[in-house]
N, C-alpha and C positions, 0 to 999 in steps of 0.2 A: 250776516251783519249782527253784531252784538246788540247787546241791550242797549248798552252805555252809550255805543257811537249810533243809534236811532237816537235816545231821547236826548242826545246833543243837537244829530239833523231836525227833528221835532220842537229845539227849545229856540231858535235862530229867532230874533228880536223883528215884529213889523217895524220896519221906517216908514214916516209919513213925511213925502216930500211935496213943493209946490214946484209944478212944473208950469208951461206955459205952453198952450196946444193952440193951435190958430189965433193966436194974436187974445186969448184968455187966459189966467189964473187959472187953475184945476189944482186939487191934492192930489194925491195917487199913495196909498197904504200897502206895500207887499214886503214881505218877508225879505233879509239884508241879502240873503245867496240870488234870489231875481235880481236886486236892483245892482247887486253884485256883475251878473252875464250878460246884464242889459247895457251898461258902462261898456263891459271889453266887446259887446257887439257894436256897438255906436262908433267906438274907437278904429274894430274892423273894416267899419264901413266909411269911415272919416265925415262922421255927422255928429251930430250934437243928440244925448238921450231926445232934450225937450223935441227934436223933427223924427227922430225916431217915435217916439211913445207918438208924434201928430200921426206918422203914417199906420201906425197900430189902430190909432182910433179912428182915422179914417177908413181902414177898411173893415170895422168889424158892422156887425149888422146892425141895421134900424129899424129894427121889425119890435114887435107886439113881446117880442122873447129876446130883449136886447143880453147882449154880453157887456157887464161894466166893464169897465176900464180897466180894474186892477187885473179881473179873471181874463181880459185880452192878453194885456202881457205875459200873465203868466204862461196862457197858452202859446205866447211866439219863444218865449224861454225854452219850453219845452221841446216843440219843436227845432230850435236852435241844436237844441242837444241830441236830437237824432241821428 
C-alpha cells in the first residue's frame, strides 16, 4: 500500500452519532468506514443499526475491564470482515 492511499485510510473523519440502545439515548463516536459496514450489515440482517449496535452492547462484557461501546463495534466490524 502507498503512502498516499494509507494517510487517506488514516485521515476518514469520526462521526458522532445518537443512537438509541434499550429504550436510551447513547452517542457512539467511530470513524465513517465502521459506521459505513455497520449500515450494510444491519441492512444484511434486515434490522435497524440502533438493535444491531443494542445486540453489540449487550453482549460485550460487564466486568471490572469493560469494552466501550465504540471499541465493541469496531471489534464486530472487524470480525464482520473476516
Amino acid at each position: 500500500m502507498d503512502k498516499a492511499t494509507l494517510a487517506e485510510i488514516l485521515n476518514a473523519p469520526i462521526i458522532k452519532r445518537s443512537v438509541m440502545i434499550s429504550g436510551h439515548a447513547t452517542s457512539v463516536s467511530i470513524e465513517k468506514p465502521f459506521w459505513d459496514i455497520l449500515k450494510k450489515s444491519a441492512q444484511e440482517q434486515e434490522t435497524s443499526i440502533n438493535k444491531l449496535i443494542t445486540l453489540i452492547d449487550d453482549a460485550r462484557p460487564k466486568t471490572t475491564h469493560n469494552v466501550n461501546l465504540s471499541s465493541a463495534i469496531r471489534l464486530y466490524v472487524l470480525n464482520r470482515l473476516k
